[in-house]
C-alpha positions as CSV (number, residue, x, y, z in Angstrom):
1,X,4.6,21.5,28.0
2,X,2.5,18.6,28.3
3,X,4.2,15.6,26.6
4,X,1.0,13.5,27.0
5,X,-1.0,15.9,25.6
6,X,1.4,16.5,22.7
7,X,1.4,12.7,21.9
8,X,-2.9,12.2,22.1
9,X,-3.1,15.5,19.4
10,X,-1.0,13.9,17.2
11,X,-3.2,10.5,18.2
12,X,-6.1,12.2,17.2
13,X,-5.4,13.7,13.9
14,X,-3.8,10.8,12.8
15,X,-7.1,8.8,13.7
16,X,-9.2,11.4,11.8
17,X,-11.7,11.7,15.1
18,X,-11.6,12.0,19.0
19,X,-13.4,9.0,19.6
20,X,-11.3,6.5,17.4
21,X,-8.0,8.1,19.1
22,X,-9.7,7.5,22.4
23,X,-10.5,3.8,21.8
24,X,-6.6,3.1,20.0
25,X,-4.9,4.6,23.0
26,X,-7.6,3.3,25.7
27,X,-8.3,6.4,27.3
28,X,-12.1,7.9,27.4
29,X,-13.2,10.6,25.1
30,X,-13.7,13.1,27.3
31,X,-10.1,13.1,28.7
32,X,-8.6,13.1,25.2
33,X,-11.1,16.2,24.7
34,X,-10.0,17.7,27.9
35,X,-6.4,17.5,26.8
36,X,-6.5,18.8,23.8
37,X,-8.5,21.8,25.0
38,X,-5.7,22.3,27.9
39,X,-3.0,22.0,24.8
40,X,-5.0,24.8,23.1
41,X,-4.7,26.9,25.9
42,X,-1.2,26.4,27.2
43,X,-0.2,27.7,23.2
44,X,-2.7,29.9,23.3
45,X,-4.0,28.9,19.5
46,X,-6.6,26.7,18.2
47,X,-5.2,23.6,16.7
48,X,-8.9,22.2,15.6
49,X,-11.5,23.0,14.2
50,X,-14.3,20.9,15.0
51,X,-17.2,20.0,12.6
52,X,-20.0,17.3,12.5
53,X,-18.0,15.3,10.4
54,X,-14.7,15.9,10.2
55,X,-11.8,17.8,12.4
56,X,-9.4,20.1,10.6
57,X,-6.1,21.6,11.5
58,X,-5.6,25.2,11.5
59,X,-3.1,26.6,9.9
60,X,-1.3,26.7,13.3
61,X,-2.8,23.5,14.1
62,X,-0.9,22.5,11.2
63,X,2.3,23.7,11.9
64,X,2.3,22.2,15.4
65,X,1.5,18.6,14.0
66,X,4.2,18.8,11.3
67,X,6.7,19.3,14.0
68,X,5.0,17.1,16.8
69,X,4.6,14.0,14.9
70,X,8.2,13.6,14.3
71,X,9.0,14.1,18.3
72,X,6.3,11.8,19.1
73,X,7.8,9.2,16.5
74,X,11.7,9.7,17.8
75,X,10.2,9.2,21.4
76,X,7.9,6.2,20.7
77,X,11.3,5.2,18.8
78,X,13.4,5.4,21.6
79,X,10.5,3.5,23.8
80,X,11.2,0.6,21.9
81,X,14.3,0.4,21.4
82,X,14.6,-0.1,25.1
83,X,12.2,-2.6,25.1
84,X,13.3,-4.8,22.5
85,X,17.1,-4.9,23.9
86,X,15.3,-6.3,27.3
87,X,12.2,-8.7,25.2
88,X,13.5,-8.9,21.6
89,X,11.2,-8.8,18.9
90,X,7.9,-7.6,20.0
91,X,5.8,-4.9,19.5
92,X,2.8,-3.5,17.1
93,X,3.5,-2.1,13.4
94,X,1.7,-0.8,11.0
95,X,2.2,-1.1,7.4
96,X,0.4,0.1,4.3
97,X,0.4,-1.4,0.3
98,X,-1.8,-1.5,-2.5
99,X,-5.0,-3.4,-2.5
100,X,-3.9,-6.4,-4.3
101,X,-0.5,-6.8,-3.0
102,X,-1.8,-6.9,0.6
103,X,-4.4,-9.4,-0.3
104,X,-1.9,-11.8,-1.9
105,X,1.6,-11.5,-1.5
106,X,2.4,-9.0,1.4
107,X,-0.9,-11.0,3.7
108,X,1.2,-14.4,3.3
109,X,4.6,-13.1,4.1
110,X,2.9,-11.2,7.1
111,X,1.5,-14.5,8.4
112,X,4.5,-16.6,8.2
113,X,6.3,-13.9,10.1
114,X,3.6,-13.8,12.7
115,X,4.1,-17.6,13.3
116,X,7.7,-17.3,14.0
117,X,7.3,-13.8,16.1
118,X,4.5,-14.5,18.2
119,X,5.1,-11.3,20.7
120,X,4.5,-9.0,17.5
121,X,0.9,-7.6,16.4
122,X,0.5,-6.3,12.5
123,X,-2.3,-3.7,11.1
124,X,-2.4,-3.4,7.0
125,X,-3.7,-0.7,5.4
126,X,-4.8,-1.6,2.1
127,X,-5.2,1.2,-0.1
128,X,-4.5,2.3,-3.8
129,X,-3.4,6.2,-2.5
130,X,0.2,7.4,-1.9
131,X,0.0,7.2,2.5
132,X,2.0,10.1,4.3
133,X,4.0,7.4,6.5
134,X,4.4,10.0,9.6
135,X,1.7,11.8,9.4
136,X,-0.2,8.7,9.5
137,X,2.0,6.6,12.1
138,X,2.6,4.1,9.2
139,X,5.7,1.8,10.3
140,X,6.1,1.0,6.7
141,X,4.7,0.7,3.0
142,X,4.9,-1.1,-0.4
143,X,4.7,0.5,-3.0
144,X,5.0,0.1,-6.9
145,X,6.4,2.5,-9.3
146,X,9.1,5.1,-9.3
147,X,9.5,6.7,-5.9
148,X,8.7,10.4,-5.4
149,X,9.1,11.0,-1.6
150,X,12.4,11.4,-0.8
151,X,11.6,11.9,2.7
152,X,11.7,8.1,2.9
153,X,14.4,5.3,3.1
154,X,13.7,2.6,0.8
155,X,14.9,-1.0,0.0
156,X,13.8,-2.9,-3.4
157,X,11.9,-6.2,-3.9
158,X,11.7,-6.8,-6.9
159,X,9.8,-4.9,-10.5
160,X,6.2,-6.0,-11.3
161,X,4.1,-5.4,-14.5
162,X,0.4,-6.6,-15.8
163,X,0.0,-8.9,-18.1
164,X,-3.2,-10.2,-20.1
165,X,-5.2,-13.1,-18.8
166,X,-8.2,-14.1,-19.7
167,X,-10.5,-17.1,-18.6
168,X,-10.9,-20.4,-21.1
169,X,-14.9,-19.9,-21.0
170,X,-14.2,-16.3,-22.6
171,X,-11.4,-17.6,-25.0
172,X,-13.7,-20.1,-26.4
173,X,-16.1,-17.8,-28.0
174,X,-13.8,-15.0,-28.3
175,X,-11.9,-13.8,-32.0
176,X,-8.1,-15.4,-32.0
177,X,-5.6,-13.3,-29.4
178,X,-2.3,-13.7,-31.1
179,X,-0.9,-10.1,-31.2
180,X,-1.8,-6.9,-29.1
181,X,-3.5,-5.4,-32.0
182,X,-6.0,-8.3,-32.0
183,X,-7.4,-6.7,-28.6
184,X,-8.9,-4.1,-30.8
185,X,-11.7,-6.9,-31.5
186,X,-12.3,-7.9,-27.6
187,X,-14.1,-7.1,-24.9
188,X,-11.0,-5.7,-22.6
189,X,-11.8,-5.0,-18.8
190,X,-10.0,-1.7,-18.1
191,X,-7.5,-0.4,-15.4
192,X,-8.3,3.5,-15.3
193,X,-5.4,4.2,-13.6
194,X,-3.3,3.7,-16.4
195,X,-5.9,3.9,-19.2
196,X,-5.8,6.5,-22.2
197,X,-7.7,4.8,-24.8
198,X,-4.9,2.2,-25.3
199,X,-3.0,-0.4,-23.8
200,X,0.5,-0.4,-24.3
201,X,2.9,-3.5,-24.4
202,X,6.2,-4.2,-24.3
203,X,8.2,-7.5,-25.3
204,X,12.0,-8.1,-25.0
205,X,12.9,-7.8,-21.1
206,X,13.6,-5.1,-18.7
207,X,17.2,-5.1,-19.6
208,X,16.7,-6.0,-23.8
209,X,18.6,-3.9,-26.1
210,X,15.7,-5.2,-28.4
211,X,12.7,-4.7,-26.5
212,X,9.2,-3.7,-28.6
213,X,6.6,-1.7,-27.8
214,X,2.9,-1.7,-29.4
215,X,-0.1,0.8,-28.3
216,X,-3.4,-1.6,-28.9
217,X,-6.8,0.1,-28.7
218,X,-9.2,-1.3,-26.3
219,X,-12.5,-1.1,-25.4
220,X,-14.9,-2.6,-23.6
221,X,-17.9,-2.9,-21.1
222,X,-16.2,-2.4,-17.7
223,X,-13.3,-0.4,-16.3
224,X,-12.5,0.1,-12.8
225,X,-9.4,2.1,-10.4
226,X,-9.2,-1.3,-8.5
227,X,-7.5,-4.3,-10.0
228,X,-8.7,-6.8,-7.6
229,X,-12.4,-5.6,-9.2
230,X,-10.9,-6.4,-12.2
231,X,-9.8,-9.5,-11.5
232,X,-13.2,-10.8,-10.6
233,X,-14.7,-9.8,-13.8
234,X,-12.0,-11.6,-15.4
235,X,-12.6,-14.9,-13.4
236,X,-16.2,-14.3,-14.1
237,X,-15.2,-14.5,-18.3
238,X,-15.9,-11.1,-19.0
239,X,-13.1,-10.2,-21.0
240,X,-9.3,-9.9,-21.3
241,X,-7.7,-8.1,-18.5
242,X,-4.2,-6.8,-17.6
243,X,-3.0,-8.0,-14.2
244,X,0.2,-8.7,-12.1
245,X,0.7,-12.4,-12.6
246,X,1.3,-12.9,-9.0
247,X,-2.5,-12.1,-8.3
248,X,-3.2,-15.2,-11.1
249,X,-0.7,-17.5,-9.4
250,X,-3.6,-19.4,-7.6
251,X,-6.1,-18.8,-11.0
252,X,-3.7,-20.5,-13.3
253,X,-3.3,-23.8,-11.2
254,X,-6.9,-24.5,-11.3
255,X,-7.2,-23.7,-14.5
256,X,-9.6,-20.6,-14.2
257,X,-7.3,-17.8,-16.1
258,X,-4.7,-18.6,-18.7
259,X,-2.1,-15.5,-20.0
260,X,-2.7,-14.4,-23.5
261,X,-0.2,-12.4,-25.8
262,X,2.4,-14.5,-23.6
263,X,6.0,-12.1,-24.0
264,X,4.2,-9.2,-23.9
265,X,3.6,-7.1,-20.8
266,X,3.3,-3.0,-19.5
267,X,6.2,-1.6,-18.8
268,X,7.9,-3.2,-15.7
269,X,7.7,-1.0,-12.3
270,X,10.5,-1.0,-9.3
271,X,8.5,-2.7,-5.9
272,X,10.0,-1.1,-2.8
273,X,9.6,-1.7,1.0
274,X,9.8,2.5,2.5
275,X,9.9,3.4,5.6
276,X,10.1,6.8,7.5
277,X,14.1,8.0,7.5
278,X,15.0,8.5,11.3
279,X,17.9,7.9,13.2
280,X,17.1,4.3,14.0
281,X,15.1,1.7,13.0
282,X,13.8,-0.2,15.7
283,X,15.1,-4.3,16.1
284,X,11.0,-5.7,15.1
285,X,11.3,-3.3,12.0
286,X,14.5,-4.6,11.0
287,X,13.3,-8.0,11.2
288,X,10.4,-7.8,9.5
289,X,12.1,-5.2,6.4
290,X,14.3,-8.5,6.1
291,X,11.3,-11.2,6.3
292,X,9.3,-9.6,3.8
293,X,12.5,-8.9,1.5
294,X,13.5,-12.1,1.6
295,X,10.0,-13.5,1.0
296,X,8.1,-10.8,-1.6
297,X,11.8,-11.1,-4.0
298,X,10.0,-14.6,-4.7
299,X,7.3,-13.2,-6.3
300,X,8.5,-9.8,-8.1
C-alpha cells in the first residue's frame, strides 16, 4: 500500500476539502486528487463522496480513516522524535481551547514560549465545541469542565468559574446589587450555554464544608453562546454579566468592570491541558505541556 497516499486521505479529511489539504502539505490539487483516486482503487472501495460543498466519508471511507489516522499519527510521531534528538525543540503544533481562553490566557503563554523556542511554529484553534484531537491532527487542547473522553491523557491547570461584573456607568443607574436575588431587578447579559432561566451561585470555596448555593432569576435584553460577546456588552454598560475573572484582569485595572456580589461565583470547573494517549509524547510537546502548566496555574 501506498503510505503517501494513506497520509494525504487522512490530510484531506482532516482539512475538510482537497484544495486546503493541497495547500497545508504543498502539493498541487490535482496530485492529491490523483492519489486518492489510486487509494480508492488499490482497496477497491470509495472512501469519498464528493459534493459541491462538502466531502463525506463512506461508511468504509470511515472505517479506513479511524484506523489510518492513528498510523499516520505514530509515524509522524516517530518522525519527530528523530528529529528533535538531532535539533531539539522544533517543530509545528497545533492546539485547540475555548474562545476566550485562547484570546487571553493560553495566547500569552503561547507567545512567551515562542520567544524562548524560536525553531517552533503554533496554530490555535479557538472554538467553543468539544475537538476530536486525532481525527483533527490537534497536538493538544484546553478544555474546562469535567472530562468525558477517556481516549485522552490529561494534566490539570487549575479550576475556573464566572463571576458577576458589571461596568461603573451601569452600576450608577442601576437598583443596589448586594445579594444574588437582587439580579432579579437587572438587566443580566446571558451565557446560553449554561442558562435555564436562572443563575446559580455559590459562596464558601471549592473545598468549604459550608459552602451556599442560591438560584437568582434573570432576565434581560441580550444573551449569547460566546462569552467574549458577552463581555463586550458588558464593557459597553449593558448589564451584569457572569465571566471568568481572568478575561476582566485587564478591565479591572483601568477601571472599566468592577465584580459585583463579590464571594459569590458558579460552581468551579477543573481546567485541563489533553492530549492524544500514544506511546510517546514527542520532546516540543513535553516542553510546551510543561510551559503552559507552569504558566496558565497563575491564572486558574
Amino acid at each position: 500500500m501506498d503510505l503517501n497516499a494513506t497520509f494525504v486521505f487522512v490530510r484531506v479529511i482532516q482539512a475538510g476539502s482537497f484544495s486546503r489539504a493541497a495547500k497545508q502539505i504543498d502539493m498541487p490539487v490535482s496530485t492529491v486528487s490523483a492519489k486518492i483516486a489510486a487509494l480508492e482503487k488499490k482497496l477497491g472501495v470509495s472512501l469519498i463522496s464528493r459534493t459541491t460543498r462538502r466531502l463525506h466519508l463512506t461508511e468504509s471511507g470511515a472505517t479506513f480513516f479511524k484506523h489510518a489516522v492513528r498510523a499516520v499519527s505514530e509515524l509522524q510521531m516517530a518522525q519527530a522524535l528523530t528529529e528533535e534528538a538531532r535539533e531539539g525543540i522544533q517543530g509545528k503544533l497545533k492546539i485547540t481551547a475555548p474562545v476566550e481562553v485562547g484570546m487571553t490566557t493560553l495566547a500569552a503563554s503561547v507567545s512567551s514560549f515562542i520567544a524562548e523556542h524560536a525553531s517552533v511554529q503554533i496554530e490555535l484553534l479557538l472554538t467553543d465545541r468539544v475537538v476530536d484531537l486525532v481525527s483533527e491532527g490537534i497536538d493538544m487542547g484546553v478544555r474546562i469542565g469535567d472530562l468525558k473522553d477517556s481516549t485522552l491523557r490529561s494534566k490539570k491547570i487549575g479550576s475556573s468559574g464566572l463571576q458577576a461584573f458589571a461596568s461603573p456607568v451601569y452600576l450608577k443607574k442601576a437598583p443596589p446589587l448586594k445579594k444574588p436575588q437582587d439580579l432579579e431587578h437587572h438587566s443580566c447579559l446571558v451565557f446560553t450555554n449554561i442558562f435555564d432561566g436562572f443563575w446559580t451561585l455559590e459562596r464558601g470555596g471549592e473545598k468549604s464544608n459550608t459552602r451556599t448555593a442560591v438560584r437568582a432569576s434573570v432576565r434581560g435584553a441580550f444573551a449569547a453562546n460566546n462569552l467574549v460577546a458577552i463581555h463586550r456588552l458588558a464593557i459597553d454598560g449593558r448589564g451584569v454579566a457572569l465571566l471568568p475573572p481572568f478575561l476582566c484582569r485587564e478591565d479591572e485595572e483601568k477601571k472599566r468592570l468592577v465584580p459585583v456580589l463579590e464571594g459569590w461565583a458558579t460552581k468551579l470547573q477543573p481546567v485541563h491541558i489533553v492530549y492524544p494517549r500514544q506511546s510517546f509524547l514527542p520532546k516540543t510537546s513535553r516542553a510546551l505541556i510543561d510551559h503552559l502548566t507552569k504558566t496558565m496555574d497563575q491564572i486558574f
